[in-house]
C-alpha positions as CSV (number, residue, x, y, z in Angstrom):
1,X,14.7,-24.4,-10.8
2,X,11.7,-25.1,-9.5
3,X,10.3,-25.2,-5.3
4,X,10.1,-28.5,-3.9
5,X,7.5,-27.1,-0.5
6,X,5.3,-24.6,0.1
7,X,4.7,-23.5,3.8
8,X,2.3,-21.4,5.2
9,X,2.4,-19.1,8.4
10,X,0.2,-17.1,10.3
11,X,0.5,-14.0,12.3
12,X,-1.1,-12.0,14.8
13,X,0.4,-8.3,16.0
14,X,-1.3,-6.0,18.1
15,X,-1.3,-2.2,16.6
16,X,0.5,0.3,18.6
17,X,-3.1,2.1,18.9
18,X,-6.1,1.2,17.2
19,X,-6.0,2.0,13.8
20,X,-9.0,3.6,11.8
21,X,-10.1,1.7,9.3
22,X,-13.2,2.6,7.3
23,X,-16.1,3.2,10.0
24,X,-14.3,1.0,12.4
25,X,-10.8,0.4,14.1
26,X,-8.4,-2.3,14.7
27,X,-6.7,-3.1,17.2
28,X,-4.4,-5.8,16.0
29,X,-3.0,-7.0,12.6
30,X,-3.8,-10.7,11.4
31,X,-2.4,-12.0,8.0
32,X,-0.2,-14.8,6.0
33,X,3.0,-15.0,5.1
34,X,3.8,-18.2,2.0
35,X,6.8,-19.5,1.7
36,X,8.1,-21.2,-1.8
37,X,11.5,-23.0,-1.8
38,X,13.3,-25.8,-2.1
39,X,13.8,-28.9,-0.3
40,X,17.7,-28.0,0.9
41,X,16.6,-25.0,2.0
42,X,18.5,-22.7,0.5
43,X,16.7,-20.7,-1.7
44,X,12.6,-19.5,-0.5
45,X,10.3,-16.9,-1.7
46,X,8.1,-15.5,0.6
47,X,4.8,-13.7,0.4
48,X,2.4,-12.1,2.3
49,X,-1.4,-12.7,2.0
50,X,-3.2,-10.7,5.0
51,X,-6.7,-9.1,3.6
52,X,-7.7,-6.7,5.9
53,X,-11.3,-6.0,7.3
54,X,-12.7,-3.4,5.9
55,X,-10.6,-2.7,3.0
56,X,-11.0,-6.6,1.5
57,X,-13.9,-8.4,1.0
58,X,-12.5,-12.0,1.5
59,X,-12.0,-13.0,5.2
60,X,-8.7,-14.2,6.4
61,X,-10.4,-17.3,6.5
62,X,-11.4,-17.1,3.1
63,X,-7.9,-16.2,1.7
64,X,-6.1,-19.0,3.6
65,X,-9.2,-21.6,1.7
66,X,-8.0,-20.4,-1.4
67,X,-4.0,-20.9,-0.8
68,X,-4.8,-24.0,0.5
69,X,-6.4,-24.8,-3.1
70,X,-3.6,-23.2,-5.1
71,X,-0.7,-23.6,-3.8
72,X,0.3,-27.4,-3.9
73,X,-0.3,-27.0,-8.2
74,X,1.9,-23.5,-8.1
75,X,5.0,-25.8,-9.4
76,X,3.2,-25.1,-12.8
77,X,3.8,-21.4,-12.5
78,X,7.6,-21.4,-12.6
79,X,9.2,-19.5,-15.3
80,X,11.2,-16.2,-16.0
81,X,8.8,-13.9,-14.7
82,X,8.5,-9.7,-14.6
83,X,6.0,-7.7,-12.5
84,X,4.2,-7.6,-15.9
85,X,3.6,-11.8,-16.3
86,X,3.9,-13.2,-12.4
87,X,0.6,-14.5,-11.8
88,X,-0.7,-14.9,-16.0
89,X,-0.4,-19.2,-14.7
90,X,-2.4,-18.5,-11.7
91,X,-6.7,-19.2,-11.7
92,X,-8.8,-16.0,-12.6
93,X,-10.9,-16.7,-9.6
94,X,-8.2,-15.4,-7.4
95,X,-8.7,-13.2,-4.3
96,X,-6.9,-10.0,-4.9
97,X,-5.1,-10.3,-1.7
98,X,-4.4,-14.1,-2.3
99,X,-2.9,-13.4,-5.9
100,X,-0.7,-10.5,-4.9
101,X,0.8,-12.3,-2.2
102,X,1.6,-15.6,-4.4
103,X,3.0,-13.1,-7.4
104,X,5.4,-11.7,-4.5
105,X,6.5,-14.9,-3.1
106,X,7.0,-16.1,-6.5
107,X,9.0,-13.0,-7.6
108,X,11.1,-13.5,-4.5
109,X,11.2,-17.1,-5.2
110,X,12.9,-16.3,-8.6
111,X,15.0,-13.5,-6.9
112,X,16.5,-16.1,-4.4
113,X,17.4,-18.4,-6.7
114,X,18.6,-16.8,-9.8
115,X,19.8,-13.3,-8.1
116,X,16.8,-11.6,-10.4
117,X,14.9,-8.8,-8.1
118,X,11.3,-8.3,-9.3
119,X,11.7,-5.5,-12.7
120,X,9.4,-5.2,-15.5
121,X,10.6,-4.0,-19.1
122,X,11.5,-0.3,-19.1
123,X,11.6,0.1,-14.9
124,X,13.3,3.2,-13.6
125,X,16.1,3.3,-11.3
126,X,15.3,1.8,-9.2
127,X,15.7,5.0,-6.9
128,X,17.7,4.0,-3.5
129,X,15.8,6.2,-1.2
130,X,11.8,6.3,-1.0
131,X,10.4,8.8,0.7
132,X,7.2,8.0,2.7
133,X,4.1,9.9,3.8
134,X,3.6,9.8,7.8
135,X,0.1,8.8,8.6
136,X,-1.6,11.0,11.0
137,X,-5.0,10.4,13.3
138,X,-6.4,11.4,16.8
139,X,-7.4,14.6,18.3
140,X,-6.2,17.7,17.2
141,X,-3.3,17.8,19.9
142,X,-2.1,14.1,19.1
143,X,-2.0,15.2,15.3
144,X,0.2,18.1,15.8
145,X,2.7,16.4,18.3
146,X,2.9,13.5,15.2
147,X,3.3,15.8,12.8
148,X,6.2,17.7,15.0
149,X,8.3,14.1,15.4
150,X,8.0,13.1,12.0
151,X,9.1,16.8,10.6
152,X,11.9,16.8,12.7
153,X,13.0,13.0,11.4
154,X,12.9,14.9,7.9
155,X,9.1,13.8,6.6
156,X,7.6,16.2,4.3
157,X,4.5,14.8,3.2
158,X,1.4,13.9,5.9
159,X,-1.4,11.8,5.1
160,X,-4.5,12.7,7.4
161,X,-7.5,10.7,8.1
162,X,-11.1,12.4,7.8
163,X,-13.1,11.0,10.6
164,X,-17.0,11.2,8.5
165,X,-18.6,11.8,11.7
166,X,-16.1,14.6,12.3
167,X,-15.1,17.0,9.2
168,X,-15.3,19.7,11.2
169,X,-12.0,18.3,13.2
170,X,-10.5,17.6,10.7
171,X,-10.8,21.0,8.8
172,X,-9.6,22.4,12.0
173,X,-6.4,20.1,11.9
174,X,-5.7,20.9,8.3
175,X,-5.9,24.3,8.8
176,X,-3.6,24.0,12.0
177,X,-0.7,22.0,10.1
178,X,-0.9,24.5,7.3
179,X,-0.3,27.2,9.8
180,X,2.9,25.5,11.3
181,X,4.3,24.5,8.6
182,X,2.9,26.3,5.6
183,X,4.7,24.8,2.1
184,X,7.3,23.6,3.8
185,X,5.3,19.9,3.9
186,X,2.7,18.5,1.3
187,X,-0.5,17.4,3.0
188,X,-2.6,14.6,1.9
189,X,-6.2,14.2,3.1
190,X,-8.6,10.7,3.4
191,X,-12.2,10.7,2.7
192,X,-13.1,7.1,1.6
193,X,-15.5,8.4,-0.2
194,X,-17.5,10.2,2.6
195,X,-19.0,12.8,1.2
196,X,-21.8,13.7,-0.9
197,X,-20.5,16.9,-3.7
198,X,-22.0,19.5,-1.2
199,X,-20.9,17.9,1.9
200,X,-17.5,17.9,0.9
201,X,-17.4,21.5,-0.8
202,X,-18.5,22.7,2.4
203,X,-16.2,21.5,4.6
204,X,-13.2,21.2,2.2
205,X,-13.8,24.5,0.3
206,X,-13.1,26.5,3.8
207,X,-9.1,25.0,3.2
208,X,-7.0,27.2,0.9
209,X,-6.3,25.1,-2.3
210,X,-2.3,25.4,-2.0
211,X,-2.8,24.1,2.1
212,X,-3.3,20.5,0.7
213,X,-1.8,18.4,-2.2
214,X,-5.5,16.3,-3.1
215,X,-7.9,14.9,-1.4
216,X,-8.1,11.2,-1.3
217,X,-11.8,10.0,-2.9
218,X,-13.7,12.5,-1.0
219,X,-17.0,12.1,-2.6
220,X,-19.5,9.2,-2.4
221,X,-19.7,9.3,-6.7
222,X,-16.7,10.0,-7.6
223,X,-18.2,10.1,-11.4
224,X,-18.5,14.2,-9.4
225,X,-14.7,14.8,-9.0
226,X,-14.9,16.9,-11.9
227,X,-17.5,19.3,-10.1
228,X,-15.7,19.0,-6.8
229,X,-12.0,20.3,-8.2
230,X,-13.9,23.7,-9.7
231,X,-15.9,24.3,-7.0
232,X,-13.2,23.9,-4.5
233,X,-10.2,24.0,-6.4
234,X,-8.4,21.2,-4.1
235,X,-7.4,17.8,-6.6
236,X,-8.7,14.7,-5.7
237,X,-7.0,10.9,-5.8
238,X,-8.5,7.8,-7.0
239,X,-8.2,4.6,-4.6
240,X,-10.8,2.6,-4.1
241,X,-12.9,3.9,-6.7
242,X,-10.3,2.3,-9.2
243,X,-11.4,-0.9,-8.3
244,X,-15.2,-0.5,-6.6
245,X,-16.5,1.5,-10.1
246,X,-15.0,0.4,-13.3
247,X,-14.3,2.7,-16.1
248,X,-13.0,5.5,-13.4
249,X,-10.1,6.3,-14.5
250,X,-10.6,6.4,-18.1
251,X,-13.8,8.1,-17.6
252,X,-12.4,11.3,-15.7
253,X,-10.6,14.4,-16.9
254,X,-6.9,14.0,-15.5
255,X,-6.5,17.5,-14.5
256,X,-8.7,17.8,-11.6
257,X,-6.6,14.3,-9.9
258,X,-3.6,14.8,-8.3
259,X,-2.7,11.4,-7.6
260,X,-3.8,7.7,-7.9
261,X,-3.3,5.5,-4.6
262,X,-2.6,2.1,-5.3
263,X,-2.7,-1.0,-3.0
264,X,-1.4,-3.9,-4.5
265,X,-3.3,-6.3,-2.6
266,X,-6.6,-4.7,-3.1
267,X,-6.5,-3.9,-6.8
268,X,-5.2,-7.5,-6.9
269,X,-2.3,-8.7,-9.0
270,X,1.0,-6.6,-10.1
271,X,0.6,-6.4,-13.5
272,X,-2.8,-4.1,-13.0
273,X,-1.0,-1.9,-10.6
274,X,2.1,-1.4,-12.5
275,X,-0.8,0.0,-15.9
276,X,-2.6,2.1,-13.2
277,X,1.3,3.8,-12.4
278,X,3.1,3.9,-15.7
279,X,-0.4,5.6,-17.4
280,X,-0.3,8.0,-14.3
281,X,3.5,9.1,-15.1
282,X,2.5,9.5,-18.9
283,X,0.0,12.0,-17.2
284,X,2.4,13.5,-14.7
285,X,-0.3,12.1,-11.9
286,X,2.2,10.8,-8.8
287,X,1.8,7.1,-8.4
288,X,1.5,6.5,-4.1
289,X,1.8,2.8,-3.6
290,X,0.8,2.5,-0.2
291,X,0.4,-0.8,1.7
292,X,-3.0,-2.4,3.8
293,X,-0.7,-2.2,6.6
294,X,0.9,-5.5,6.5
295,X,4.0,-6.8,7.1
296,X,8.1,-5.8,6.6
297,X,7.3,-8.9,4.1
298,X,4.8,-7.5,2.0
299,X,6.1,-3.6,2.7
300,X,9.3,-3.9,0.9
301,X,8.5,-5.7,-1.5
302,X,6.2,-2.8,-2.6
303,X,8.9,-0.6,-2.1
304,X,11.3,-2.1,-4.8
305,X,7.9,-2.0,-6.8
306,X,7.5,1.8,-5.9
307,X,11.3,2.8,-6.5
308,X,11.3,1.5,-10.0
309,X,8.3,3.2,-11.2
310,X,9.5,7.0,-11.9
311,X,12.7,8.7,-11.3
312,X,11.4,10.3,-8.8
313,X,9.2,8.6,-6.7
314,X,6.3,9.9,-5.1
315,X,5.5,9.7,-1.2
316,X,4.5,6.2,-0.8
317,X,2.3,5.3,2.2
318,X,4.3,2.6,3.3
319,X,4.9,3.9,6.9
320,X,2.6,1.7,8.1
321,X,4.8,-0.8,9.8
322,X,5.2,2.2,12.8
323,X,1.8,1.1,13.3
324,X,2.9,-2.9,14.4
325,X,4.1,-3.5,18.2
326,X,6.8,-5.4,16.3
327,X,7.9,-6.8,12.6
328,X,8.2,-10.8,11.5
329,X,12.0,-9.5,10.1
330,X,15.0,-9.8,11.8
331,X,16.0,-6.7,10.9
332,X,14.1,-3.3,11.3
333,X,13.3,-1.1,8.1
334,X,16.0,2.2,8.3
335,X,14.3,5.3,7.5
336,X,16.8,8.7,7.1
337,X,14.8,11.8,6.4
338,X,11.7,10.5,5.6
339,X,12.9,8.2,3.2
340,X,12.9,4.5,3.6
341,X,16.3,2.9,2.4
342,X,14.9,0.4,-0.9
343,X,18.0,-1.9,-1.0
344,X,17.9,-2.5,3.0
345,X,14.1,-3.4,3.0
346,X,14.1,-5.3,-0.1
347,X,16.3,-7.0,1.0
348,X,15.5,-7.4,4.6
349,X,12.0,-8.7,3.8
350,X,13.1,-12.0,2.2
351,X,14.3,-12.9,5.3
352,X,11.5,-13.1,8.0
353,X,11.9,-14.6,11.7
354,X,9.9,-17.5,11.1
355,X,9.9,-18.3,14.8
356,X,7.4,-15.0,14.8
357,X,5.0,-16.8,12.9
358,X,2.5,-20.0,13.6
359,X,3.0,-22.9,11.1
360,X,-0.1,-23.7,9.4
361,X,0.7,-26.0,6.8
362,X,3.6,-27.3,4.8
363,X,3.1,-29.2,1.1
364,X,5.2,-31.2,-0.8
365,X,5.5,-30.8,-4.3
């Protein structure tokens, strides 16, 4: 079957506090969500499209250019598609938050109307419980009263931000979560590639190796990981450098990463996420999807992703929708222990509350 419309919406929701991003913060969230479905409207695919500043190099403005471009032809993408083969039909010159959100509403296109939820040959599971990393940020004192909440809801694995104008802060907080809570939690820490190599063994060699799980691109050439994991002895994870400096990944020994973070919308279509994670698990690297904080939309549909990728799932830093004033779903994500519930958000983000979203433009095809 094939769509009859295409829709799109915008959004605009104000973060609960401003969020760091890069050497900036947000205070609000602004994105896209696509709609694909057919004229009795019963069966639509949605998908989200919401590059964020920062992280993206296309605008918002820029992204919603190129849907309005692509989308009225996207009839000639219909087919039996996998996570593997979703956007092969779609043009090259593709944004890679404008592709990843067209492969999702596509997928979920096919999912509505043929009962098929997104797979890919040889997919896990998929595991019914996910469990997530809680992101943490602020002063020391906000950072421990976080952490304290989230442990107590049953997270085990904290994500802290490095501030570059303040490693010294965040040495302190490291060392102050490994003191409460010693192995009981896995700590992740984020650089975003901060650092020269003796920057960052300086501040991160005064952290005992076992007190954090990696440290998220710390160095400014990461080409210097190598040097960084025997000098220190802390692993690092890849995630921008897998798409800002090609070759990484083959071009590292495995053994000093401990995990590759990979954002869909940023690295830019399914297909190259899903070989970043399945040559990870060959390597017994954890795979963290993690989202750009967007939507419920676009969260659980990486969460089906994320459940099917191992049979045990890594932490996946898909938490971020604590960070919205309020969701476009009509029903809330359920997380229990520290785990988000796959089948409930799957399923929850095909259905947005389209009266929480601003009609942009609607297609006949």
């Amino acid at each position: 079957m094939k769509p009859d419309f295409v829709s799109i919406y915008r959004y605009s929701i104000p973060f609960v506090r401003p969020v760091p991003v890069r050497r900036s913060s947000l205070g609000a969230r602004d994105g896209l969500v696509i709609g694909i479905g057919t004229a009795d409207g019963r069966h639509t695919g949605f998908g989200e499209v919401a590059p964020l500043p920062g992280l993206h190099e296309e605008t918002l403005s820029e992204a919603l250019g190129q849907c309005r471009e692509t989308l009225p032809s996207i009839a000639g993408s219909q087919g039996a598609h996998s996570l593997e083969d979703a956007g092969n039909d779609l043009p090259e010159r593709l944004c890679p938050s404008v592709r990843c959100g067209i492969e999702m509403a596509l997928l979920n296109f096919q999912a509505a109307v043929y009962g098929r939820q997104p797979s890919f040959p040889g997919a896990q599971g998929p595991s019914d419980r996910l469990p997530l990393n809680a992101l943490l940020f602020g002063n020391t004192r906000a950072v421990l009263s976080m952490a304290e909440e989230h442990f107590r809801q049953g997270y085990r694995t904290f994500k802290l931000k490095v501030r570059s104008s303040e490693p010294d802060i965040a040495v302190e907080q490291a060392l102050a979560l490994y003191s409460a809570y010693g192995d009981d939690i896995e700590l992740r820490l984020d650089s975003n590639r901060t650092f020269t190599l003796d920057e960052a063994c300086m501040f991160f060699g005064r952290i005992p190796p076992g007190a954090v799980m990696y440290v998220e691109e710390p160095l400014v050439d990461p080409f210097l990981i190598p040097e960084f994991f025997e000098r220190t002895g802390i692993p690092a994870a890849l995630d921008e450098s897998l798409w800002m400096t090609s070759g990484i990944w083959n071009s590292l020994p495995h053994d000093c990463l401990g995990g590759l973070v990979l954002k869909p919308s940023r690295i830019g279509s399914f297909s190259k996420t899903l070989r970043f994670a399945l040559e990870a698990e060959v390597e017994g690297i954890p795979a963290v999807v993690s989202s750009a904080f967007e939507t419920g939309v676009g969260i659980g549909f990486y969460a089906r992703f994320a459940s099917m990728l191992s049979a045990h799932p890594a932490a996946c830093g898909l938490d971020t929708f604590r960070q919205l004033e309020r969701d476009i779903l009509k029903s809330p994500f359920r997380v229990e222990n520290g785990c988000l519930l796959v089948g409930e958000a799957y399923a929850g983000s095909l259905d947005p509350d389209l009266t929480n979203l601003e009609p942009v433009e609607t297609w006949t095809l």
